[in-house]
C-alpha positions, 0 to 999 in steps of 0.5 A: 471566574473562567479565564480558559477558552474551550479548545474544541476544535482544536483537537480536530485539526491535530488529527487532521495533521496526523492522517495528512502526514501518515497519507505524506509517508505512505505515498513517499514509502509506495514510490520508494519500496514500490518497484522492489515490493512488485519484483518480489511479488512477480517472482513469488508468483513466478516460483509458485505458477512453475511449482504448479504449472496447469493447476488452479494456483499456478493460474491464480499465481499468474493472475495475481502477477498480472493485477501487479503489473497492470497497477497504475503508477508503477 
């Protein structure tokens, strides 16, 4: 005689809670440390374009800054 049910869904369910609370920390982390992460990016790049002012990585450098500030949000 079984007397245990099958718990397929269950786990399912489990590992949707575990991506949505992951999702719940990075969001809280981005808005928390997102300023911070974007000032350090602008200065790297800001140190990095006057390092190598007219050459391709200075562009590349400036580029990126501007990716940084145009992101949505911040």
């Amino acid at each position: 005689m079984k007397l245990r049910k099958k718990q397929s869904g269950q786990g399912m369910t489990e590992y949707i809670l575990i991506v949505a609370l992951i999702a719940v920390a990075v969001i809280v982390a981005v808005r928390l440390f997102g300023t911070n992460v974007t000032k350090g990016f602008n200065n790297a790049a800001g140190q990095i374009s006057s390092n190598t002012s007219g050459s391709t990585a200075g562009n590349v450098a400036s580029t990126a800054a501007n990716a940084v500030n145009a992101v949505p949000g911040q």
